[in-house]
N, C-alpha and C positions, 0 to 999 in steps of 0.2 A: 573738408569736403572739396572733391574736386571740382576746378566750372567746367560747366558744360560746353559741346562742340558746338564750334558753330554752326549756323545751319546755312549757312551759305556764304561761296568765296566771297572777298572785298571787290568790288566793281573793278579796279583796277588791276585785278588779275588776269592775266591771258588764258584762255584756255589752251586745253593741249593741240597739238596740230590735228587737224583732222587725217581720217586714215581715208582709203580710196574711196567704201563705199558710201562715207558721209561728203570726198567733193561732188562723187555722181551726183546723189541725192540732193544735194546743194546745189550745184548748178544746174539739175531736172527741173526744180524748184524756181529757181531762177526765168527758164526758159517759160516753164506752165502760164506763168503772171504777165510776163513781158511780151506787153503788144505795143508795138511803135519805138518802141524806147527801152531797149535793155541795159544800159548803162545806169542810169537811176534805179533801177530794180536791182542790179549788182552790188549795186555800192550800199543800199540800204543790206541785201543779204549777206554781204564778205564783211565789212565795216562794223553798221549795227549790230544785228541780228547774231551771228555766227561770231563774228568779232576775231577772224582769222587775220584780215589787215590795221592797221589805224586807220583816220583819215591819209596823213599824208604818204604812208604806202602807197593805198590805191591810189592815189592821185600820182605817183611816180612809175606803179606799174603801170597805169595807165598811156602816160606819157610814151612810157618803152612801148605800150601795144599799138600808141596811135603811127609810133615810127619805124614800126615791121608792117610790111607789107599784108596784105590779107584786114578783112573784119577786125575792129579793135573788137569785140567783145569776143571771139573767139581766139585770138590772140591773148586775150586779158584771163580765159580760163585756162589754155597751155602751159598760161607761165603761171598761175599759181598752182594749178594741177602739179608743174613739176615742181616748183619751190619746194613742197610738201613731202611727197614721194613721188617723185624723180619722172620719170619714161611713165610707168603704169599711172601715175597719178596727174598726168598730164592727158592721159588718152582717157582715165575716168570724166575726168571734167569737162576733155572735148567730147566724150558723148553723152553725158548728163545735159550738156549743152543745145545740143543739136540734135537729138533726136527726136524727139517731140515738134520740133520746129521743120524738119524734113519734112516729117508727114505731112503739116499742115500746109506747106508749102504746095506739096502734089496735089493735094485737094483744092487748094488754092485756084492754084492755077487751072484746074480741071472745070471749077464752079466759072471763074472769071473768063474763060473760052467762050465756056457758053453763053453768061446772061452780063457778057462785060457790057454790048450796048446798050443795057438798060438804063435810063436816067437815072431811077435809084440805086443802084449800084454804084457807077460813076460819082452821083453826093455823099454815099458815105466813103466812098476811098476817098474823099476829098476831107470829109473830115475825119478820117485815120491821121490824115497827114496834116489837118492842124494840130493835134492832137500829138501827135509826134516832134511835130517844130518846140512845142510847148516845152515836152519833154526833156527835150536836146537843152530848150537854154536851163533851166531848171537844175540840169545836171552841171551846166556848165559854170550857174552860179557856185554850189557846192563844191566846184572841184575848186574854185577859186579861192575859198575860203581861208584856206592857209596863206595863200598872197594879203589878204588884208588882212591874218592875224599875227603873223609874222613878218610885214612887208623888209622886201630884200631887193633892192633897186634893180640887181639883175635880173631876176626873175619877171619883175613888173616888165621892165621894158623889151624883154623875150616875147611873154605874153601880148603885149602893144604890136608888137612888129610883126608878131603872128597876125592878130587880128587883123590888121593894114594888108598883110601882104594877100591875106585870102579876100579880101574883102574887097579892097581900091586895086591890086596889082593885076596882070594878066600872067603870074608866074605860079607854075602851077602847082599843085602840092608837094610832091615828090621834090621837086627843085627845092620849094620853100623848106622841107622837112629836113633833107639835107645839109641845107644853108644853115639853117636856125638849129641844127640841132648842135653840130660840133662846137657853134658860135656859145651856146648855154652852156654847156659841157667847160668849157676856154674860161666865160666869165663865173662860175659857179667856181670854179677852180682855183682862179685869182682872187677871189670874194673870199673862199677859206684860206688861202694862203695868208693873206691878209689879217685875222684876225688870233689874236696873243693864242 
């Protein structure tokens, strides 16, 4: 007697690539949930959920989106839009992305014209934006994750230098991005050359 099929892949299976209208719908998805903070909403949906990156993909795509010019998280759906399928599956994902977020933007701004000088107005965009700081470090912890589970001296002191530079320096991002970016590139390179 034959066994039976399984009834479900091994966890460690990737799924197949998505095709266009699952990145839209994915990154629709994305956009609907995400207030203040789309980057942690990404990463649970690419990473977890959808399982289209690992952890340390996204954390490398990311990287590339923070050092293209433009929104990382718009940036960060381009490039896996096209990773996928190419041109069209880069333009599904930037408007899965953004569209929903347009809209709310125009009405946004349209409600915020009118009754911006209200006190309660003004306290909850206040706290939007604790709310959103929260977010950012949140993310920021998880993107770090692979530095302390694989710690890699280069990368540690990349990440140091960055933080310093944004934080204590008066040089500005683009310079720093610049700087530190080739400089990673340089010691990442020496760091595998380096090993048998």
């Amino acid at each position: 007697m034959a066994d039976p099929l399984p009834t479900s892949l091994p966890q460690d299976t990737a799924p197949p690539p998505p095709g266009i209208g699952q990145l839209f719908l994915g990154f629709l998805s994305v956009a609907v949930v995400a207030f203040g903070g789309v980057l942690p909403i990404a990463r649970r949906a690419l990473v977890e959920r959808h399982r289209w990156l690992t952890p340390d993909e996204f954390t490398e795509l990311v990287g590339l989106a923070q050092f293209l010019p433009g929104p990382n998280i718009v940036n960060l759906s381009v490039i896996v839009g096209a990773r996928f399928r190419g041109i069209p599956g880069a333009l599904a994902a930037f408007l899965g992305l953004t569209a929903v977020p347009a809209v709310g933007v125009v009405l946004a701004g349209m409600v915020f014209s009118r009754y911006g000088d209200v006190t309660a107005v003004a306290d909850m965009l206040a706290g939007l934006a604790a709310a959103a700081a929260g977010l950012v470090l949140a993310m920021a912890a998880r993107m770090a994750e692979p530095l302390w589970r694989r710690p890699q001296a280069h990368a540690i002191l990349i990440a140091l230098l960055a933080f310093v530079g944004i934080v204590a320096t008066p040089v500005s991002l683009p310079v720093l991005m610049l700087t530190l970016g080739p400089v990673s590139i340089l010691l990442a390179w020496w760091a595998q050359r380096g090993r048998p």
